[in-house]
KEMI-352537 format. One line per field, with one value per residue: residue number from 1; residue in one letter; x, y, z of N, C-alpha, C in turn. Coordinates in steps of 0.02 Angstrom, whole numbers. Example, Ala and Ser with C-alpha at 12.3 -4.5 7.8 and 13.67 -1.06 7.14 Angstrom:
REM KEMI-352537
nr c(1:2) .
rest c(A:S) .
nu c(660:642) .
nv c(-284:-112) .
nw c(390:354) .
cau c(615:684) .
cav c(-225:-53) .
caw c(390:357) .
cu c(660:645) .
cv c(-165:2) .
cw c(390:394) .
REM end
This chain:
REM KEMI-352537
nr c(1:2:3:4:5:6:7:8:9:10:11:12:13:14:15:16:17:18:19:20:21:22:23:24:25:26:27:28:29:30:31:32:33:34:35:36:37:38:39:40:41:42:43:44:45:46:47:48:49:50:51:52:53:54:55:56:57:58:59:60:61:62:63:64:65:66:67:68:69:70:71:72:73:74:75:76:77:78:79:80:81:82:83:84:85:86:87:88:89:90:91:92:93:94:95:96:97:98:99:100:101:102:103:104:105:106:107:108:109:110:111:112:113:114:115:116:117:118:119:120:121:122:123:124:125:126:127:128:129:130:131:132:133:134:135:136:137:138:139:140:141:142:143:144:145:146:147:148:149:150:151:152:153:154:155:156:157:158:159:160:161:162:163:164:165:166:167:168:169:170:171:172:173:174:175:176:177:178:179:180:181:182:183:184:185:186:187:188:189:190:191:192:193:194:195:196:197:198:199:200:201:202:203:204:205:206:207:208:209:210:211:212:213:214:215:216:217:218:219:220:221:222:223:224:225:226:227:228:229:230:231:232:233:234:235:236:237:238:239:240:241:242:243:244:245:246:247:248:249:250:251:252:253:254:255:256:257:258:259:260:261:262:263:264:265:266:267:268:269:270:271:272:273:274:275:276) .
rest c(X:X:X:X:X:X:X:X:X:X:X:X:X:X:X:X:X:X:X:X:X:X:X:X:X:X:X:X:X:X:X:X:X:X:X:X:X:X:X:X:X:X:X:X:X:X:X:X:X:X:X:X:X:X:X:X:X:X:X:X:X:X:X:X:X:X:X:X:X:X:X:X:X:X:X:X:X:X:X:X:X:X:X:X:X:X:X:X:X:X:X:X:X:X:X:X:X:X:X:X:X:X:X:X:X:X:X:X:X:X:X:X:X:X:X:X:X:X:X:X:X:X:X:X:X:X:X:X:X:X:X:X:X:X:X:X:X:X:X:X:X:X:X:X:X:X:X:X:X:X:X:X:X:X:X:X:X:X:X:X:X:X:X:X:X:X:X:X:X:X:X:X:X:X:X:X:X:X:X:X:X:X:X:X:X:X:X:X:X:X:X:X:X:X:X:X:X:X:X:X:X:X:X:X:X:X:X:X:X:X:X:X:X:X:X:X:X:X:X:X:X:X:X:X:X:X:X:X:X:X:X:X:X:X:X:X:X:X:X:X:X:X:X:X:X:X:X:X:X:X:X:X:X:X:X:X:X:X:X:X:X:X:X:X:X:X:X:X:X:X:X:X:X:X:X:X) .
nu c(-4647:-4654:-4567:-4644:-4810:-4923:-4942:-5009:-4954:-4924:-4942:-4894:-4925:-4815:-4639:-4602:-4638:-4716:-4732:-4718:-4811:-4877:-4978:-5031:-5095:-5150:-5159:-5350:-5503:-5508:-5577:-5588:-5587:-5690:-5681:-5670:-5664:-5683:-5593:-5547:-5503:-5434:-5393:-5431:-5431:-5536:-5561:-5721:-5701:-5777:-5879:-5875:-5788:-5733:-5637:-5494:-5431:-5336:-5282:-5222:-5105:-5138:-5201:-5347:-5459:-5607:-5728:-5846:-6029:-6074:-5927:-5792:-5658:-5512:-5430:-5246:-5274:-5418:-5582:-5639:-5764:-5794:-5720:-5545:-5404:-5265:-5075:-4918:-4854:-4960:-5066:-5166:-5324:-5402:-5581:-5577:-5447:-5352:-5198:-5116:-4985:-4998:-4891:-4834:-4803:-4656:-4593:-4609:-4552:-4409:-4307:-4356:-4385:-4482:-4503:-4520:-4643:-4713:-4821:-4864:-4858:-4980:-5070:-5028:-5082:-5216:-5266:-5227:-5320:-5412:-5389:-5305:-5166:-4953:-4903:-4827:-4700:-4749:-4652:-4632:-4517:-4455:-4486:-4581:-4713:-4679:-4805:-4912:-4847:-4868:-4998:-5018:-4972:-5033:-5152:-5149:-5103:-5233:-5347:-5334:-5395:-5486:-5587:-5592:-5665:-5805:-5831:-5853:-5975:-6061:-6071:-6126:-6249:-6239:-6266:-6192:-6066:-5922:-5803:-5638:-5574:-5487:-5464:-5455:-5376:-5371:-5381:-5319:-5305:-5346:-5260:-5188:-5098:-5080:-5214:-5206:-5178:-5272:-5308:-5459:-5614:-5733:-5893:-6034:-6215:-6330:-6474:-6523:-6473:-6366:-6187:-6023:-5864:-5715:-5553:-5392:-5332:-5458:-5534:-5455:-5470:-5600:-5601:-5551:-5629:-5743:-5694:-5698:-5825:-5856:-5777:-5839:-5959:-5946:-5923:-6026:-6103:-6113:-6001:-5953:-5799:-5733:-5745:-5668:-5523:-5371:-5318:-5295:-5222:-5220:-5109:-5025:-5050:-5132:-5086:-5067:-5029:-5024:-5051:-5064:-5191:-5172:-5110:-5168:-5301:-5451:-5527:-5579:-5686:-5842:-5933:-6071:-6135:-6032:-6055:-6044) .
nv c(8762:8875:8964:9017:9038:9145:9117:9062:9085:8980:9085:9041:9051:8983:8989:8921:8838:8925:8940:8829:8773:8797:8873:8872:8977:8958:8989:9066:9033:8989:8915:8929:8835:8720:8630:8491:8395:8462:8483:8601:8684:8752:8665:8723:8708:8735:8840:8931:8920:8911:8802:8827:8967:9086:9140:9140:9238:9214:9323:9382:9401:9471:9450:9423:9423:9348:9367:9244:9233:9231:9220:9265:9369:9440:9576:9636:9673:9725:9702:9606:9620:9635:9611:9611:9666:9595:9612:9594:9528:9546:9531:9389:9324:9211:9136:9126:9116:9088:9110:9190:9231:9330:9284:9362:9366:9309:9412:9515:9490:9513:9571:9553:9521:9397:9384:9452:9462:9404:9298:9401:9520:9506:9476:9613:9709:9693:9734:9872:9907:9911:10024:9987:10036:10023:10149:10285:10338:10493:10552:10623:10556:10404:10293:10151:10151:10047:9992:10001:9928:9795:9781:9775:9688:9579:9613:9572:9451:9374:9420:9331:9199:9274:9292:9148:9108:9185:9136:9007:9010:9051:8954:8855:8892:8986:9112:9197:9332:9385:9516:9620:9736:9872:9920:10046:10135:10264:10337:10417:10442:10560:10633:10623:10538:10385:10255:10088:9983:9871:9719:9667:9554:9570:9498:9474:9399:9388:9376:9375:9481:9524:9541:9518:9572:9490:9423:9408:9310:9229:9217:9139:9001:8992:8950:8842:8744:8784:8739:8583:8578:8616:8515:8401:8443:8451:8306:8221:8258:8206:8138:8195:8285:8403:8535:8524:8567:8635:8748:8675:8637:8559:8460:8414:8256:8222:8232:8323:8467:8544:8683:8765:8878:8945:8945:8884:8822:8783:8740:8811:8902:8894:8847:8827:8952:9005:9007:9158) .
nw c(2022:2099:2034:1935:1979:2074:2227:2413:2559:2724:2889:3062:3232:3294:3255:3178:3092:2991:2822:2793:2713:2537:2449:2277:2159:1998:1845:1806:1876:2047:2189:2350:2492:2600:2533:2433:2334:2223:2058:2037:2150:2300:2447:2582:2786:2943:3087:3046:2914:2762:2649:2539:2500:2466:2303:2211:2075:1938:1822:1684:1736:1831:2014:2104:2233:2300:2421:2465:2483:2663:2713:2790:2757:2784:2725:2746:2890:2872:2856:2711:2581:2455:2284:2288:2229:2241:2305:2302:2428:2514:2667:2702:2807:2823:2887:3035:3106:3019:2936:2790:2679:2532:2415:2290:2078:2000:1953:2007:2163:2187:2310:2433:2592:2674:2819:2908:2917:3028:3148:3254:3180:3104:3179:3251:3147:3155:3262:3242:3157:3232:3308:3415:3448:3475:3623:3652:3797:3915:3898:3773:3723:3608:3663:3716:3827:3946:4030:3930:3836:3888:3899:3757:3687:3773:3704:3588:3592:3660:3530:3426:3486:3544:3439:3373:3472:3459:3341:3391:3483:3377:3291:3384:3420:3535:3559:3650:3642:3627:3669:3648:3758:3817:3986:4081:4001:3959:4086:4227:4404:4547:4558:4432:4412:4303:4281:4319:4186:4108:3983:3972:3952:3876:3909:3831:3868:3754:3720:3864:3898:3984:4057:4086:4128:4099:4178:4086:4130:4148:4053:3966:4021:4028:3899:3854:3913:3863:3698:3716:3734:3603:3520:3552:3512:3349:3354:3368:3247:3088:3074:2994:2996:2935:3001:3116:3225:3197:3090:2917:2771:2597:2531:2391:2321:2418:2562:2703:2777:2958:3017:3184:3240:3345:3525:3612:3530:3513:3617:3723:3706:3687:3786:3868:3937:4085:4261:4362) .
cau c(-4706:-4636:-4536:-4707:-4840:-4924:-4953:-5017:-4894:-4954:-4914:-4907:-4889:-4746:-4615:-4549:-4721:-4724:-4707:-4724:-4877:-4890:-5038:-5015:-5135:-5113:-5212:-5405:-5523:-5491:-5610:-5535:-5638:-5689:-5713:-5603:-5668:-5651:-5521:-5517:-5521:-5385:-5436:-5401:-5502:-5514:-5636:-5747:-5734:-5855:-5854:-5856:-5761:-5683:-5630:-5448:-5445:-5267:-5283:-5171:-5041:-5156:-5224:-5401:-5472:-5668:-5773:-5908:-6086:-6064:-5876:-5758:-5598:-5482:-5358:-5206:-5315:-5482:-5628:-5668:-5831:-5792:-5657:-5504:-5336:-5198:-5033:-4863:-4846:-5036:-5093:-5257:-5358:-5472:-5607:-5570:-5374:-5318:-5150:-5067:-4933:-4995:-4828:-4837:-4793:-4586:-4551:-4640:-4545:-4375:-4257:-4405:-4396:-4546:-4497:-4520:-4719:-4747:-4902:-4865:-4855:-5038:-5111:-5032:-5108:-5280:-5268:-5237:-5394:-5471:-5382:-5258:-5070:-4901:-4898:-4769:-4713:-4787:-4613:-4590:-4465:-4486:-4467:-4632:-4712:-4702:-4883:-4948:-4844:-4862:-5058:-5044:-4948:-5089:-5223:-5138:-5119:-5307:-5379:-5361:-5434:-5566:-5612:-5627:-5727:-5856:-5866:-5876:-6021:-6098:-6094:-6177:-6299:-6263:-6295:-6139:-6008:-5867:-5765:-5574:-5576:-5436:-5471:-5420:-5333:-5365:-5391:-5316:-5340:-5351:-5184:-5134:-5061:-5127:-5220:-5172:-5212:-5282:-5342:-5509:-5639:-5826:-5945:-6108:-6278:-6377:-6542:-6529:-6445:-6322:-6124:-5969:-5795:-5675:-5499:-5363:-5343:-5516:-5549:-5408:-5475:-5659:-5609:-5519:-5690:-5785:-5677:-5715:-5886:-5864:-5761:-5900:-6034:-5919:-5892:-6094:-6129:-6119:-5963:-5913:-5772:-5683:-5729:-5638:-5447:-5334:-5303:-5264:-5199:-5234:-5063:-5030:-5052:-5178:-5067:-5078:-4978:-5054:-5054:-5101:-5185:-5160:-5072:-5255:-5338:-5528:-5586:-5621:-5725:-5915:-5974:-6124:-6099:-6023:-6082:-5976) .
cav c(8805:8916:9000:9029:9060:9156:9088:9091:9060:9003:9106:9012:9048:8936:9015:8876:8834:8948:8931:8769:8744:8859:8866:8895:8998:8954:9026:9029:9031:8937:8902:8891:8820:8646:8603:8469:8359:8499:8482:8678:8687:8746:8664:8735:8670:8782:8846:8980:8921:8869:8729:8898:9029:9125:9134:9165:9234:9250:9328:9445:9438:9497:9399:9472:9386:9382:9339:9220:9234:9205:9190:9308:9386:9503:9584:9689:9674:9755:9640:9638:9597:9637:9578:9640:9648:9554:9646:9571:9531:9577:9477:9384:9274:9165:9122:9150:9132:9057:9176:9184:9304:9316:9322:9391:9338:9298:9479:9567:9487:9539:9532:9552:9477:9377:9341:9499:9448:9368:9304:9461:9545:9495:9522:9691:9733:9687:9799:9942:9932:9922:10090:9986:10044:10056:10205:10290:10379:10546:10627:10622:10476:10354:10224:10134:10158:9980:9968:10023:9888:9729:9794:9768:9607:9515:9606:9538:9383:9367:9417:9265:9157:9308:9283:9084:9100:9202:9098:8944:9016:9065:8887:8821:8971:8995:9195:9236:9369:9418:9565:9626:9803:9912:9931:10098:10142:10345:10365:10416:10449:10645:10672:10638:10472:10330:10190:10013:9968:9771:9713:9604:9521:9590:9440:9475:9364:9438:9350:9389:9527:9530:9577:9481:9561:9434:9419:9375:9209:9192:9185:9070:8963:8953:8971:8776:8686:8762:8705:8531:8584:8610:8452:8364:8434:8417:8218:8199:8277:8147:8085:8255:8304:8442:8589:8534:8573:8696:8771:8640:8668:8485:8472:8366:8200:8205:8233:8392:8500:8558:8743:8776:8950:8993:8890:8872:8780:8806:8729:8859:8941:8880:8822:8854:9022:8970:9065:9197) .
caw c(2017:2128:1969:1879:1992:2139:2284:2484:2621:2778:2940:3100:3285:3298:3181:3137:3061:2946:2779:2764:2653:2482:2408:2235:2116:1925:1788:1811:1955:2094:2250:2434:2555:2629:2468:2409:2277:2156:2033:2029:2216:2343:2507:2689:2848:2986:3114:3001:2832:2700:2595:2459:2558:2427:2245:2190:1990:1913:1739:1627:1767:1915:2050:2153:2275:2309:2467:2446:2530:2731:2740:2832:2735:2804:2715:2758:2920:2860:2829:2642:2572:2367:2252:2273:2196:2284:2285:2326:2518:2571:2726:2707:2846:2810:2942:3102:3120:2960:2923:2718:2667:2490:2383:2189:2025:1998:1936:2076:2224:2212:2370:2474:2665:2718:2870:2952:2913:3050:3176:3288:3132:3079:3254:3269:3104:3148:3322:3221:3136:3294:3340:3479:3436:3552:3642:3659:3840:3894:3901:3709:3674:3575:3708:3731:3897:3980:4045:3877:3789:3910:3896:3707:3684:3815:3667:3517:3600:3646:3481:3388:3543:3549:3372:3376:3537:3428:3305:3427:3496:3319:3232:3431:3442:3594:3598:3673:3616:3664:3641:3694:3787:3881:4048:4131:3944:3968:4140:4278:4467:4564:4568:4373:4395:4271:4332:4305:4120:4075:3947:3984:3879:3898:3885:3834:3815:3701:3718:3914:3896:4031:4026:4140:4111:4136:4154:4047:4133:4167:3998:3941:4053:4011:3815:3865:3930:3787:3654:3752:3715:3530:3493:3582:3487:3315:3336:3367:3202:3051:3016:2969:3053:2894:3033:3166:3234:3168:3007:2874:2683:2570:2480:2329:2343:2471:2606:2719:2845:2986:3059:3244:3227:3403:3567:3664:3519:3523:3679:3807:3692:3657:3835:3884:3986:4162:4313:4353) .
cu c(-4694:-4600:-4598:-4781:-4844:-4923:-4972:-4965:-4904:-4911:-4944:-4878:-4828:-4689:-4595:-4590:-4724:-4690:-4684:-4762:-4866:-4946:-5039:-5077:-5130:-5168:-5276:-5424:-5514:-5542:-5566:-5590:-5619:-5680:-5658:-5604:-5677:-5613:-5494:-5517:-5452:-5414:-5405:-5471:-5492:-5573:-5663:-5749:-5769:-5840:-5855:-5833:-5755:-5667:-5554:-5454:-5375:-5293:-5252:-5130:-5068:-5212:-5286:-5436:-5556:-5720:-5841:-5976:-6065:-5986:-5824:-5684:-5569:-5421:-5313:-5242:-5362:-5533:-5642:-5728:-5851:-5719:-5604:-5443:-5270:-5132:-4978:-4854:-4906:-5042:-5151:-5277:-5414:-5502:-5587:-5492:-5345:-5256:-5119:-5019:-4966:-4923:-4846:-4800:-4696:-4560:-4584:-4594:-4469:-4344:-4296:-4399:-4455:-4563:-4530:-4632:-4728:-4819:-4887:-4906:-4958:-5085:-5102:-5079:-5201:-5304:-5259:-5272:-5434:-5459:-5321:-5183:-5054:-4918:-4825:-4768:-4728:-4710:-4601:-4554:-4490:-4494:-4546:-4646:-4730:-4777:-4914:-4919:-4864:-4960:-5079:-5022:-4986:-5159:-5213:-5133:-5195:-5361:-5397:-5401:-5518:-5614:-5634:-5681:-5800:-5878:-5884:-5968:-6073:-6126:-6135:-6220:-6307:-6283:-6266:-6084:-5966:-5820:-5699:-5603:-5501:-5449:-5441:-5377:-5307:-5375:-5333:-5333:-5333:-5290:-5136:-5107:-5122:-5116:-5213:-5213:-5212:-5324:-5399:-5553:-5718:-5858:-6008:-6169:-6303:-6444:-6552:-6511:-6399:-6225:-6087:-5930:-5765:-5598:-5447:-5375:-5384:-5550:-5516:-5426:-5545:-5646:-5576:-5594:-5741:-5767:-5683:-5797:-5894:-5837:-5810:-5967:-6013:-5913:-5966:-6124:-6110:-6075:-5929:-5868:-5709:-5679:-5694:-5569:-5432:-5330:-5275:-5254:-5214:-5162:-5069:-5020:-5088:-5143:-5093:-5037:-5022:-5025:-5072:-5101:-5162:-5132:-5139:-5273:-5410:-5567:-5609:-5674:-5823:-5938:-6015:-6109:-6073:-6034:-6031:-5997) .
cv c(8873:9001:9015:9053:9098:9112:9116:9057:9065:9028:9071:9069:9026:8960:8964:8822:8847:8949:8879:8755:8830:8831:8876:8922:9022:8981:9008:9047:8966:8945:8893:8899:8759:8599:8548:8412:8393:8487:8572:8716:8697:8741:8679:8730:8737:8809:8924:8985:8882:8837:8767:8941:9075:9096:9163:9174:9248:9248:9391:9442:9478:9436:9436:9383:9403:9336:9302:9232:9218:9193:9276:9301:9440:9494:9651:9695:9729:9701:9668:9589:9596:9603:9635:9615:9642:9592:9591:9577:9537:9491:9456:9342:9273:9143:9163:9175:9103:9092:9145:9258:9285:9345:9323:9342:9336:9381:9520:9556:9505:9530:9538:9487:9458:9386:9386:9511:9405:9352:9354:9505:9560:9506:9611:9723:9750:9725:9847:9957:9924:9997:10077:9994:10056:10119:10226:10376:10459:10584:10635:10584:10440:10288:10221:10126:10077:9963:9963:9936:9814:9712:9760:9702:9555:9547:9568:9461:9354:9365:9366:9210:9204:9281:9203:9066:9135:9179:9023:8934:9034:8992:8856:8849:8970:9053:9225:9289:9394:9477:9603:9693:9809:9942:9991:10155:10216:10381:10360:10450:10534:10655:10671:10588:10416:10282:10137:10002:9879:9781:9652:9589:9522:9519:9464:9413:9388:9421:9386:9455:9570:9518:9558:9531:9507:9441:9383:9294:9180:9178:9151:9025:8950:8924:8853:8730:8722:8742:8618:8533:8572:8552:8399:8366:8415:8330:8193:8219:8202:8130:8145:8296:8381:8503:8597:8544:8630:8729:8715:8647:8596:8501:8412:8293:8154:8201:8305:8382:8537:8625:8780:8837:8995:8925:8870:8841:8828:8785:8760:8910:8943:8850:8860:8917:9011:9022:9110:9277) .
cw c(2049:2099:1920:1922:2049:2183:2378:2512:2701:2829:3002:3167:3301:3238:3142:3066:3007:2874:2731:2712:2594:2447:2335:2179:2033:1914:1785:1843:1981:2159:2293:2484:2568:2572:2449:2376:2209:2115:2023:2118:2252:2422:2557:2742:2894:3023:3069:2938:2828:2683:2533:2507:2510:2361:2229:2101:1971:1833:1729:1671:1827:1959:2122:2188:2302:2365:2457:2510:2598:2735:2746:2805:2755:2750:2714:2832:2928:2826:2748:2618:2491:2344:2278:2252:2242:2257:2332:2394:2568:2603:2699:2788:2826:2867:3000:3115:3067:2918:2859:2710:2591:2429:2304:2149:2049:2000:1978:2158:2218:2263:2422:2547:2696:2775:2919:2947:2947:3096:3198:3237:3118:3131:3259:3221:3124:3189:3305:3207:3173:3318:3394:3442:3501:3544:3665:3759:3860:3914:3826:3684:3644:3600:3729:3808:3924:3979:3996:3834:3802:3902:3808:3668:3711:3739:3605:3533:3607:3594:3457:3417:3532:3477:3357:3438:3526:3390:3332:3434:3444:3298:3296:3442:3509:3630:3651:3637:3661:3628:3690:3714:3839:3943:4058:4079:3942:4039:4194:4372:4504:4567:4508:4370:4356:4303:4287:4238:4141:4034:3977:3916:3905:3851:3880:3811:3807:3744:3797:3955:3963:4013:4098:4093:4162:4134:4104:4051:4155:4093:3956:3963:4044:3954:3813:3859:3879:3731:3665:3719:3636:3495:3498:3541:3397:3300:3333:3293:3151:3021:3000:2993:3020:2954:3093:3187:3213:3087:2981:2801:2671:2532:2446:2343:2386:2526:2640:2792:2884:3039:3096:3239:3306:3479:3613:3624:3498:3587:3744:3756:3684:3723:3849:3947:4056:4218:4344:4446) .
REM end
């Protein structure tokens, strides 16, 4: 199939991960969601999809891709919200952290290197469209200024945690958000020297409308006992357990491979706010 059609290709944390599962998108529409008594259905589990997420269409030789009601598509990391047309190599995520390299038709890919698509890869991407890039030092070189880069490797790592810890708290309503920020990013002190960059993670409750920053490893460390929280409230629901764990693909046969979107999991994310 591989010689005839498109296909997704998942990207993992773990490299060794990746690339395991292909999704394959033959002629037609295709559904990808929870969905998976379809016969036109490509199913992946994962925290933030639908049981309709999305619509893949391959016809004449092009392949667009179109967001359904309530479900969260990035691609190339920019959220998209209309159809669009899938091009050889574009990133997507699905849900929350769900990472595909989408690869093209046979005569589109060429000697093309995947590899160099990896998770980093798909994090850095998504920090650009926030505005966070390396910096580079203030004498001119091209040599990245340490603080700036060890600053941006703890944000790309956080994202994907940040991002399932928003939607933790979405599907529990618990009326928390969270959001990354650069500490100290443009400032520095009376004499011209810059002050200590971190990245933290502004908590807000809405409803109460009050605001914790926390640190890195204060929020790795709640993001643990609320994913505790969310498995907990997952296993009480009915039997239904498609939204819980990591990213999963259904491959043929009814088997499936399983792709940890991030090394934390989900359970420090959805506890009830802890006093701080």
């Amino acid at each position: 199939m591989m010689q005839m059609h498109p296909y997704i290709l998942n990207i993992n944390e773990d490299a060794q991960l990746s690339g395991v599962i292909k999704l394959f998108i033959q002629e037609g529409e295709w559904e990808v969601g929870l969905c998976d008594s379809s016969p036109r259905c490509i199913s992946v589990k994962g925290l933030g999809i639908q049981e309709r997420h999305a619509v893949f269409k391959n016809e004449q030789r092009q392949v667009t891709l179109t967001p359904l009601a309530g479900s969260k598509v990035t691609v190339n990391g920019s959220t998209v919200s209309e159809t669009t047309e899938l091009q050889h190599l574009d990133r997507l995520i699905l849900g929350s952290n769900c990472t595909y390299l989408f690869i093209g038709f046979p005569s589109e890919r060429g000697v093309d290197d995947w590899s160099r698509y990896d998770y980093d890869f798909f994090q850095s991407e998504l920090a650009a469209a926030e505005g966070i890039h390396l910096g580079e030092s203030s004498a001119g070189s091209s040599q990245t200024d340490p603080s700036l880069l060890a600053v941006f490797y703890d944000y790309i790592e956080l994202m994907p945690m940040v991002a399932e810890a928003n939607q933790m708290s979405q599907e529990l309503n618990k009326g928390v958000e969270f959001k990354l920020e650069i500490k100290n990013l443009a400032l520095s002190d009376p004499k011209g020297h810059d002050l200590e960059k971190e990245t933290v993670v502004r908590v807000t409750s809405v409803g109460k409308k009050q605001v914790w920053m926390w640190s890195k490893a204060k929020f790795v460390n709640r993001k643990f006992l609320m994913e505790e929280v969310y498995q907990q409230h997952q296993a009480e629901q009915s039997g239904d357990s498609r939204a819980q764990g990591p990213c999963t693909s259904a491959l043929p046969g009814g088997a499936t491979k399983s792709g940890t979107s991030a090394t934390y999991h989900l359970r420090d994310l959805v506890a009830p706010l802890p006093s701080v």
